[in-house]
C-alpha positions as CSV (number, residue, x, y, z in Angstrom):
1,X,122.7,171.3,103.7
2,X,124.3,169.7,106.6
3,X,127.8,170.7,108.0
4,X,130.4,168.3,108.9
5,X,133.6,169.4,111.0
6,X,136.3,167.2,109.9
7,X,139.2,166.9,112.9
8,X,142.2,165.6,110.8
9,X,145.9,166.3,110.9
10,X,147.5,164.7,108.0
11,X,146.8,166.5,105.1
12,X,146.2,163.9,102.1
13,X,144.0,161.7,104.7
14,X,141.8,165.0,105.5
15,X,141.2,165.6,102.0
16,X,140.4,161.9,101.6
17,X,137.6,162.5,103.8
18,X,136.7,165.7,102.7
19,X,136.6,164.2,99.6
20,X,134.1,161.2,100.2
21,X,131.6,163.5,102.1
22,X,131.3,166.0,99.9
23,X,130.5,163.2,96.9
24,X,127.6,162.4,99.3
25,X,126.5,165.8,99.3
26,X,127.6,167.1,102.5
27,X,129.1,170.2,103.2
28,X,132.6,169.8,104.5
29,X,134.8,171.7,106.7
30,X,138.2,169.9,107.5
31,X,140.7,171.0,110.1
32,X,144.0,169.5,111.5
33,X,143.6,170.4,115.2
34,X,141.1,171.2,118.2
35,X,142.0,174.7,118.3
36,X,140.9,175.1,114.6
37,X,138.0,172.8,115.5
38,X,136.6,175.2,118.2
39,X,137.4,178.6,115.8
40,X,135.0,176.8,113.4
41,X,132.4,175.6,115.3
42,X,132.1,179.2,117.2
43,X,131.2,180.6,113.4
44,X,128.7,177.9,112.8
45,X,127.5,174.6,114.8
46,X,127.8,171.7,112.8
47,X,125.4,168.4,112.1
48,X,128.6,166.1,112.9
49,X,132.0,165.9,113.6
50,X,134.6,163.6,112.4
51,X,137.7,163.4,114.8
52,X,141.0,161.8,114.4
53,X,142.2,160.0,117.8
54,X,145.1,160.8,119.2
55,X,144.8,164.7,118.5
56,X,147.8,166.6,117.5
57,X,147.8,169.1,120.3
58,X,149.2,167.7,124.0
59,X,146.0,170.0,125.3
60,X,144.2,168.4,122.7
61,X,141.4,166.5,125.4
62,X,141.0,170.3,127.4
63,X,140.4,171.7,124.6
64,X,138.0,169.2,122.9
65,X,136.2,169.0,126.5
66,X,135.5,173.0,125.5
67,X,134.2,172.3,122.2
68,X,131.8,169.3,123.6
69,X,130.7,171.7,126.2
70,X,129.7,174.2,123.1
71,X,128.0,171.4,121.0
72,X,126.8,169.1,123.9
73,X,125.2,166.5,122.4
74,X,126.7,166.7,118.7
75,X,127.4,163.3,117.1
76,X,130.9,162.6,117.3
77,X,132.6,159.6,115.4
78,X,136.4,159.0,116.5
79,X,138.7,157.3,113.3
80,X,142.2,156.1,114.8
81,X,144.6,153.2,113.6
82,X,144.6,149.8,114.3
83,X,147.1,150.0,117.0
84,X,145.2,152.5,119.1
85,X,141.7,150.6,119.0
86,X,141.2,151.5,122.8
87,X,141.5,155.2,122.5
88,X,138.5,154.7,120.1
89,X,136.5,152.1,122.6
90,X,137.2,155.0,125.4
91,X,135.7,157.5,122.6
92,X,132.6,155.4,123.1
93,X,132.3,155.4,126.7
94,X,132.4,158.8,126.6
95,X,129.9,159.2,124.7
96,X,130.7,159.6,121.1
97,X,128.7,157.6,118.3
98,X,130.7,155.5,116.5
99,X,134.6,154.3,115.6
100,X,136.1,153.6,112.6
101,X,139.4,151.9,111.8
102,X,141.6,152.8,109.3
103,X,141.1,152.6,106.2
104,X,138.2,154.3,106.1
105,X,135.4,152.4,103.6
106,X,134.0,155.1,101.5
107,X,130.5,152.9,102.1
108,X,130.6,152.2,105.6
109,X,131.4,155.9,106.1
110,X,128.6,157.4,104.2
111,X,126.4,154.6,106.2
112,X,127.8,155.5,109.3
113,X,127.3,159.1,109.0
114,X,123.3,159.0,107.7
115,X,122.2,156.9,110.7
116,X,124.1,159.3,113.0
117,X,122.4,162.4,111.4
118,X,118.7,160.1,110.9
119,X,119.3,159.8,114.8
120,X,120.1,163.1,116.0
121,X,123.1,162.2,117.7
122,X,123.1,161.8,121.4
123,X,120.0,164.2,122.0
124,X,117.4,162.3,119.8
125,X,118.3,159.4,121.6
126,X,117.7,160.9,124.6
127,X,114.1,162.0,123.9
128,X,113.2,158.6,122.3
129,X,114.7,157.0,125.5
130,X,110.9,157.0,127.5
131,X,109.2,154.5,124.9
132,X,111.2,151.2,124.7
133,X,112.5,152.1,128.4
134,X,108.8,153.4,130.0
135,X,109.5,150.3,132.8
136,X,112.6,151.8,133.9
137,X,111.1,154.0,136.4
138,X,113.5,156.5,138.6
139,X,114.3,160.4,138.1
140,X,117.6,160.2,140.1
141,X,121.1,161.1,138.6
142,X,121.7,157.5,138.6
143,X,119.0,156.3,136.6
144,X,119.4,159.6,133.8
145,X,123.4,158.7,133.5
146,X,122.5,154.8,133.1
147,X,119.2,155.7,130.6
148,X,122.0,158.2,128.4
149,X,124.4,155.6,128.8
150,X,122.4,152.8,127.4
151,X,121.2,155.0,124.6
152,X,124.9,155.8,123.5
153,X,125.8,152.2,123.5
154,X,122.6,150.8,121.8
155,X,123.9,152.8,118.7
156,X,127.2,151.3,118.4
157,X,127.2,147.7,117.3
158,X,130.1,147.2,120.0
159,X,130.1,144.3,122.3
160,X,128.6,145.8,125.7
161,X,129.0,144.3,129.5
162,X,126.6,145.3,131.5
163,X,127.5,144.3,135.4
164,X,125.7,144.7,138.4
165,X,123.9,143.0,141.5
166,X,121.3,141.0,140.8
167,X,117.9,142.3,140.6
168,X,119.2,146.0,139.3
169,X,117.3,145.3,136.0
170,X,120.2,143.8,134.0
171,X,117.5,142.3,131.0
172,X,115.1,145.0,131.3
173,X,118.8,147.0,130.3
174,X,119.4,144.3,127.3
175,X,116.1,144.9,126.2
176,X,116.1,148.7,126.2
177,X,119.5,148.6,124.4
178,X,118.3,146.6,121.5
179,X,114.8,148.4,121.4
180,X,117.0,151.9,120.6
181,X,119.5,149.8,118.1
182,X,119.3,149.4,114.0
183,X,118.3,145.9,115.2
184,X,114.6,146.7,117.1
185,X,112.8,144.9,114.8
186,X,114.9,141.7,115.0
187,X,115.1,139.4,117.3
188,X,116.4,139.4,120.9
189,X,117.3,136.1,122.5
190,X,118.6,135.3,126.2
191,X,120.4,132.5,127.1
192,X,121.0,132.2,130.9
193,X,124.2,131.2,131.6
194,X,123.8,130.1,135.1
195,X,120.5,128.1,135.1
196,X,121.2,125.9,132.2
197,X,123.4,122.7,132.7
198,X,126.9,123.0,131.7
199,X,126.9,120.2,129.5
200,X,123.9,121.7,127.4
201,X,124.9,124.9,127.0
202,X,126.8,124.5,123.4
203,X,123.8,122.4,122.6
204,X,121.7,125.7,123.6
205,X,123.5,128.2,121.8
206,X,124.4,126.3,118.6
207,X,121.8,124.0,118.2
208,X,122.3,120.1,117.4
209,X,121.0,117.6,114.6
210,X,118.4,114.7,115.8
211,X,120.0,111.5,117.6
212,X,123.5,114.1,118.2
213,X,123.5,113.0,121.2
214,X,121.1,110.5,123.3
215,X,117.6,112.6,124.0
216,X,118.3,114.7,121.0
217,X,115.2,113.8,119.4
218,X,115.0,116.2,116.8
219,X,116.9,119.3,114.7
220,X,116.8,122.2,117.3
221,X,118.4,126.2,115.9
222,X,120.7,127.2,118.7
223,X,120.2,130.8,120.0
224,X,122.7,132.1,117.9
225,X,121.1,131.2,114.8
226,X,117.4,132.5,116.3
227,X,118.9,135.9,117.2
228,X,120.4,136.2,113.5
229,X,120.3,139.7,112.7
230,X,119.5,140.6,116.4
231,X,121.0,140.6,119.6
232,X,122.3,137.7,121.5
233,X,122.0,138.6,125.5
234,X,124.4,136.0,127.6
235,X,123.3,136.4,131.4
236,X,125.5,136.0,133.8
237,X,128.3,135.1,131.6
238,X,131.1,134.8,134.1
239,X,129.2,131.4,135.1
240,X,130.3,129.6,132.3
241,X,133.0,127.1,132.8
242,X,136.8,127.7,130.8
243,X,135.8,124.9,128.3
244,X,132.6,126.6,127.3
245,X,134.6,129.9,127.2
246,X,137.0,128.8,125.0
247,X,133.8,127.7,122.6
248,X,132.2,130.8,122.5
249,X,135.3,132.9,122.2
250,X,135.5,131.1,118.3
251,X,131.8,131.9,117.8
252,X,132.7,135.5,118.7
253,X,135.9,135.9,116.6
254,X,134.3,133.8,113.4
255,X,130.5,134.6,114.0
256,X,130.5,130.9,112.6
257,X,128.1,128.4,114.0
258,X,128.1,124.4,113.6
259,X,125.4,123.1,115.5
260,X,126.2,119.8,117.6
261,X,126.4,116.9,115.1
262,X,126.8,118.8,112.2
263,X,130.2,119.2,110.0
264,X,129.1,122.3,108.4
265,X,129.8,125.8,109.5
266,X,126.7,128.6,109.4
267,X,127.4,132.2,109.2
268,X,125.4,134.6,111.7
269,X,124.9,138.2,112.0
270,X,124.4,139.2,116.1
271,X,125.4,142.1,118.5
272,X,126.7,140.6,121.6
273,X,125.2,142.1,124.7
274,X,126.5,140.1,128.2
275,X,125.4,140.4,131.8
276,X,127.7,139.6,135.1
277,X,126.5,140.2,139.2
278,X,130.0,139.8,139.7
279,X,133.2,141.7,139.3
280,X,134.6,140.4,135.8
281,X,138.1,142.5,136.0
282,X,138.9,140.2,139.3
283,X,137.0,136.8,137.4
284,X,139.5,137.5,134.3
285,X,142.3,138.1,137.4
286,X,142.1,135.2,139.2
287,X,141.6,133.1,136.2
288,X,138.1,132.2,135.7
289,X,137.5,134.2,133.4
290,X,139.4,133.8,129.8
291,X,141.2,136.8,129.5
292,X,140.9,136.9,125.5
293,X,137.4,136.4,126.3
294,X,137.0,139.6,128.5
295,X,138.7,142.1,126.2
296,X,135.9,140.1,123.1
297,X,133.4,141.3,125.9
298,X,134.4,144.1,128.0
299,X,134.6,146.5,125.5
300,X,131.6,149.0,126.5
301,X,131.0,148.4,130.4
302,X,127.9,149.8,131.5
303,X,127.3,149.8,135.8
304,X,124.0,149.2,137.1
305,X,123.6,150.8,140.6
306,X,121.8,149.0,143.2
307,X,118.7,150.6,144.2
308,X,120.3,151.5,147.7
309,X,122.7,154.0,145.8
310,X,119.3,155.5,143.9
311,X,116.7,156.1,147.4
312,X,115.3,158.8,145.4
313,X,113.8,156.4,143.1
314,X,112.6,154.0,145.6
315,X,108.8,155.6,146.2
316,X,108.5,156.3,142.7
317,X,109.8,152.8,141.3
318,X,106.7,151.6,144.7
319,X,103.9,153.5,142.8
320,X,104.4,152.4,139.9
321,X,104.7,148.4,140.5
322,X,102.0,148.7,143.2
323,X,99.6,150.4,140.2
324,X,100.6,147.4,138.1
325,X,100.3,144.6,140.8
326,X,96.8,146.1,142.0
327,X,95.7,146.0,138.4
328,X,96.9,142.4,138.3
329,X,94.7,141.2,141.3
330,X,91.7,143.8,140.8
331,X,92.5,145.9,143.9
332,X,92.1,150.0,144.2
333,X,95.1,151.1,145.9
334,X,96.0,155.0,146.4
335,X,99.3,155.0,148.0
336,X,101.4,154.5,150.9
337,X,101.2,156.3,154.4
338,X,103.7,158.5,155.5
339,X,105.3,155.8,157.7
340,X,105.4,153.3,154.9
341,X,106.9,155.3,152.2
342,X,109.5,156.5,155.4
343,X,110.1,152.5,155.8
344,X,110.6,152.2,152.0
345,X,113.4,154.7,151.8
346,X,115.8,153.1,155.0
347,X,115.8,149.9,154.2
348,X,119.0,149.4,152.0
349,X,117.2,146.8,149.8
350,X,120.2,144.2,149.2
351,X,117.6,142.3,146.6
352,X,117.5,145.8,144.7
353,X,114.0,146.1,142.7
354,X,113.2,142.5,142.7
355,X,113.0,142.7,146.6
356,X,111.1,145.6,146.2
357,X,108.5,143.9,144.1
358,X,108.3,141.3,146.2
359,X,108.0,143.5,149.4
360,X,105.4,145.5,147.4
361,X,103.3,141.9,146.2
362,X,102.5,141.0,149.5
363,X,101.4,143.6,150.7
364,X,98.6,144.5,147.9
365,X,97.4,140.6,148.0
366,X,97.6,140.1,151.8
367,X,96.9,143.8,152.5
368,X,93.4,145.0,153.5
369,X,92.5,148.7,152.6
370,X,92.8,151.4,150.0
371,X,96.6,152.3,151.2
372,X,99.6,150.5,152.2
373,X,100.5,151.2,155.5
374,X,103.8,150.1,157.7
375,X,102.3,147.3,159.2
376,X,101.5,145.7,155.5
377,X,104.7,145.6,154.3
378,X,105.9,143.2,156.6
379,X,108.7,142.3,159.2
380,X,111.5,144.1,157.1
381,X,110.2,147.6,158.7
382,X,110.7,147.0,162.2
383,X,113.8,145.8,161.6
384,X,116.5,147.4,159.6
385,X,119.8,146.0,158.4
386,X,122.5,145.8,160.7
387,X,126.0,147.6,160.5
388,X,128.7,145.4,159.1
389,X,130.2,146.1,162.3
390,X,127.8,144.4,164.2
391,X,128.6,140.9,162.3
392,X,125.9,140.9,160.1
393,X,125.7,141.3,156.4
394,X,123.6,143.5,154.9
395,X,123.2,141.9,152.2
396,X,121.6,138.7,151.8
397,X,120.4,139.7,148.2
398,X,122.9,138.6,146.3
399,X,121.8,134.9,145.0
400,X,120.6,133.8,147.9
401,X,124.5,133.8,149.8
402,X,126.4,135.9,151.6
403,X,129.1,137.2,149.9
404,X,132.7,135.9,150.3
405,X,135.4,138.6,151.5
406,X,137.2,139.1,147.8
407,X,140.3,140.9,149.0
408,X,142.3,138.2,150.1
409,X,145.2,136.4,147.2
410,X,144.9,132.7,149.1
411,X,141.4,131.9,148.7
412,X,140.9,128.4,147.9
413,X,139.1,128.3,144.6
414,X,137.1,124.9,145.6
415,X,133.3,125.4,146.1
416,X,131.9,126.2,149.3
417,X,129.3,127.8,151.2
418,X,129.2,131.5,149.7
419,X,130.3,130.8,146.3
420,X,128.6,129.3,143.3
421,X,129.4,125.9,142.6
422,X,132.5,126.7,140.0
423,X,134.1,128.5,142.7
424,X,133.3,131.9,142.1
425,X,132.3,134.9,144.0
426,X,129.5,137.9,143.9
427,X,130.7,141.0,143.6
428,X,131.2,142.1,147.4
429,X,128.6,144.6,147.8
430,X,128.9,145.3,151.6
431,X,128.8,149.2,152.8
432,X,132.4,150.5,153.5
433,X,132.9,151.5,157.0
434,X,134.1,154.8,157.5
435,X,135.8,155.7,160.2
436,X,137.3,159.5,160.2
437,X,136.3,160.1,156.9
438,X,138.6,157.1,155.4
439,X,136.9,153.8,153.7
440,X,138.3,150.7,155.7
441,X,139.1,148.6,153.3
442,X,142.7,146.2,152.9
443,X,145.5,147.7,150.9
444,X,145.7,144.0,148.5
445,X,149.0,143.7,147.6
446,X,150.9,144.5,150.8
447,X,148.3,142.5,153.2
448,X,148.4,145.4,155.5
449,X,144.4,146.6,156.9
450,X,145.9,150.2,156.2
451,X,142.6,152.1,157.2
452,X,141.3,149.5,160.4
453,X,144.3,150.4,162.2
454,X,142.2,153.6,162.5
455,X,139.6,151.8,164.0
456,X,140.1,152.6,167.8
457,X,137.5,152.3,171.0
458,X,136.8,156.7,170.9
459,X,137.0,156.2,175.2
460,X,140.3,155.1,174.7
461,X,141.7,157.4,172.5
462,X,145.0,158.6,172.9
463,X,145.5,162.4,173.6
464,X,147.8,162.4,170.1
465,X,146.8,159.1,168.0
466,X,149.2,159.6,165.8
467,X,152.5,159.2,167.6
468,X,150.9,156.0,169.1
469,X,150.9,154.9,165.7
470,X,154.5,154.3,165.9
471,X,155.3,151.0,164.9
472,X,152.6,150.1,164.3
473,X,150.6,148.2,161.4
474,X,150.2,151.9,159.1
475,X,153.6,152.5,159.9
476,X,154.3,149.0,158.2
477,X,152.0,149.5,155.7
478,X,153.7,152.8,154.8
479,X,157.4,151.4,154.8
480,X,155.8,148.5,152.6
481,X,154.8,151.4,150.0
482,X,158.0,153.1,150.2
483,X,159.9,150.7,148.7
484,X,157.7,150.3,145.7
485,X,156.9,152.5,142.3
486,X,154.6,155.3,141.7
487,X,152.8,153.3,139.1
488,X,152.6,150.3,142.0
489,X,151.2,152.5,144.7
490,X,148.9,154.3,141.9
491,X,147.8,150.7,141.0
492,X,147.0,149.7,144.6
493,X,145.3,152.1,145.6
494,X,142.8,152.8,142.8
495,X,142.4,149.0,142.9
496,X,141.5,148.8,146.6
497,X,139.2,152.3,145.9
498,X,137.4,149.9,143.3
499,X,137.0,147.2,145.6
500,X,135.9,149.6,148.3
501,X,132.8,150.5,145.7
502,X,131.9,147.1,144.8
503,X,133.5,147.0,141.7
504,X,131.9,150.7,140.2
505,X,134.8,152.7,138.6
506,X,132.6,155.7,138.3
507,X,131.8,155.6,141.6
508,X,135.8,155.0,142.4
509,X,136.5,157.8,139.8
510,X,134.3,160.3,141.9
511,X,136.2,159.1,145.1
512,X,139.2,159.7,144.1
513,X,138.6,162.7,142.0
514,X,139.4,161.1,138.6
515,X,137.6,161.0,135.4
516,X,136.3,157.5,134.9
517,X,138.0,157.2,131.4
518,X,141.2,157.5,133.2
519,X,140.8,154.5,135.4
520,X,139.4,152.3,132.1
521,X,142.5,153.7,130.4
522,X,145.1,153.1,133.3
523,X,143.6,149.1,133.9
524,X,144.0,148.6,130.2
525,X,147.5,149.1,130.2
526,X,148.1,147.2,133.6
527,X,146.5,144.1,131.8
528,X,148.9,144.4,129.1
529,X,146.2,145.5,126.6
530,X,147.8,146.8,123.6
């Protein structure tokens, strides 16, 4: 018979539960705090745990870190009130299986509850991750924290954002998330956001009646309706226009469609699953992306990492696209040189895996021989990226632009060169400097370049750099942060630590030696987030 730990500190709500599970045939043991959580587990592991969010104890997350570190990988589903939704959703990404809000459904409970222990929790997943995901090739850290992370969110039926540069696999992440959900075996439908005309995009995603509107020339099922039951995957979401926003924001709060010409209303059944190469924290910001519309969609962030961040995976990720290309045009290739595979692994690959491929293409159809040497792969070799501080960027990759500087509050919104044509930016992917150990990056709100001012010529170096500093732009830049909060220095500088890594909180987390959870936590309740 199965164990479940119950974590619950009001007494007539723990016996509720205790209650319910036990008429399902479960055996039960209930609890009203961590401590007594961790004095029962150490007597006997159990199948699943049932906690109750906020705990009681104000060591409450130490000492549930213990107990996950005793049962790593044990199911977890979190229960809280309405009122503290986002201690739940931060439950989630950190790992634990599902949420409920209170009150707890008897039904949905007992449902909740068999697919977690059908599943195995976080471990099964883990082992079943190779067969949907078998493309998404890499062994590094990177690639095992994003594979467990997609496997933890395909379980939830949560809204989930996945943002990264493009070519990092954003689709080929859709499509692994809804080949692990309870929705495999229904259908997944993409609509891209970005290479579809404005104007047709309801059309596209409701459908329309014949003679709607002129070449409507017959009944067309939006995707919505085709992904009933499924998943819906919006790419590149932050390129719709406000109008279009404020349209799907209805379909997301009603899951009601009513296709284009029609006056009656059609009831779907989809799990939301968006894509962004942009920053959408800074899009909802500076006010081009719906802010009611981000917390509908931002609710389990996942982070792509470029493929520079990953070089471990690069000759790995090579083999295995070269095997399939050379199968493709009937070639027998055995591998790369030792200088190719050395030219693979320094170029920073700004077009992340779809450069790659490209790279890799080229050389199998134009190449001669059964191994890819240097020379084969083209001009990229001989010439590696540039340093940012030599004036070029490094990055090219990112739809074909080069990135606009995002760190600068009087930015004229208007299209230009560098931006898409609705005025908004890539995410600003661009290597930090680093220049004594500090990122050069510009402290936002005080317009101060706190960290260039260390940039000096070394030759001219004073004997003691820091009383030259007098007066100068750090001085300034310090004065400017003495007069403010702690919350507003705390604020500006995980911000500018954020925009340093190119819009990754875990990688801003590591820099600054926070968990991740408190940075999600801390934004939330600067953007007013109740």
């Amino acid at each position: 018979m199965v164990e479940i730990l119950i974590l619950e500190r009001a007494g007539p709500d723990r016996q509720h539960l205790d209650a319910m599970l036990a008429e399902e045939g479960y055996e039960v043991t209930a609890v009203r705090d961590v401590s007594g959580a961790l004095a029962a587990a150490r007597a006997r592991r159990p199948g699943l745990a049932i906690v109750e969010l906020p705990f009681a104890e104000e060591d409450g997350e130490e000492k549930w870190r213990e107990f996950f570190e005793m049962h790593e990988g044990l199911p977890v589903i979190a229960i809280t009130a309405p009122s503290r939704v986002a201690l739940a959703i931060s439950a989630l990404r950190q790992g634990a299986y599902e949420f409920m809000v209170r009150p707890v459904q008897p039904p949905r409970l007992a449902g909740i509850v068999a697919d977690a222990l059908r599943t195995g929790g976080a471990d099964a997943s883990r082992d079943g991750f190779s067969l949907p995901c078998a493309t998404m090739v890499g062994a590094s850290r990177e690639m095992q924290l994003l594979q467990r992370r997609l496997s933890a969110a395909a379980r939830s039926m949560a809204p989930i954002f996945l943002i990264g540069e493009s070519g990092t696999g954003k689709e080929l992440s859709a499509r692994a998330i809804h080949a692990l959900s309870r929705r495999a075996d229904a259908p997944f439908v993409t609509v891209s956001c970005a290479s579809i005309r404005p104007n047709m995009l309801g059309p596209e995603i409701f459908g329309y009646l014949k003679d709607a509107f002129a070449g409507a020339l017959s009944d067309t099922t939006g995707a919505a309706e085709r992904a009933d039951g499924g998943t819906l995957f919006l790419d590149e979401v932050c390129e719709l226009d406000l109008q279009m926003q404020g349209k799907l924001l209805r379909f997301l709060e009603t899951m009601q469609i009513r296709p284009i010409g029609s006056f009656d209303a059609r009831q779907v059944d989809v799990r939301i699953v968006s894509s962004t190469n942009r920053d959408p924290v800074q899009e909802m910001r500076e006010g081009r992306l719906r802010k009611d519309l981000f917390y509908r969609l931002h609710v389990l962030p996942i982070f792509l990492p470029p493929l520079r961040e990953r070089a471990d995976d690069v000759i790995e990720i090579a083999h295995s696209v070269v095997a399939e290309i050379a199968a493709e045009e009937s070639r027998t290739i055995f591998g790369f040189t030792q200088d190719a595979e050395a030219a693979l692994r320094e170029h920073s690959w700004p077009g992340n895996v779809r450069e790659l491929k490209n790279v890799l293409r080229n050389a199998v159809v134009l190449g001669s021989g059964n191994e890819i040497d240097v020379n084969a792969l083209g001009p990229f070799a001989d010439s590696p990226p540039s340093s940012p501080d030599e004036g070029t960027d490094p990055d090219p990759g990112l739809n074909g632009h080069e990135p606009k500087d995002d760190l600068s509050h009087d930015e004229d919104p208007a299209p230009r060169d560098g931006l898409s044509g609705n005025g908004r930016r890539p995410i600003d992917v661009r290597p930090t400097p680093v220049v004594d150990g500090h990122g050069k990056g510009l402290l936002h709100d005080t317009g101060i370049d706190v960290f260039g001012v260390l940039e000096r010529d070394r030759s001219d170096a004073p004997v003691d750099p820091i009383a030259e500093m007098e007066g100068d732009a750090l001085v300034h830049a310090l004065e400017l942060l003495a007069g403010r909060s702690w919350a507003e220095v705390e604020e500006l500088i995980i911000e500018a630590t954020i925009r340093r890594n190119a819009g990754s909180i875990p990688r801003a987390a590591r820099e600054l030696g926070l968990a991740p959870s408190t940075i999600y936590r801390k934004r939330t309740s600067w953007n007013g987030e109740a």
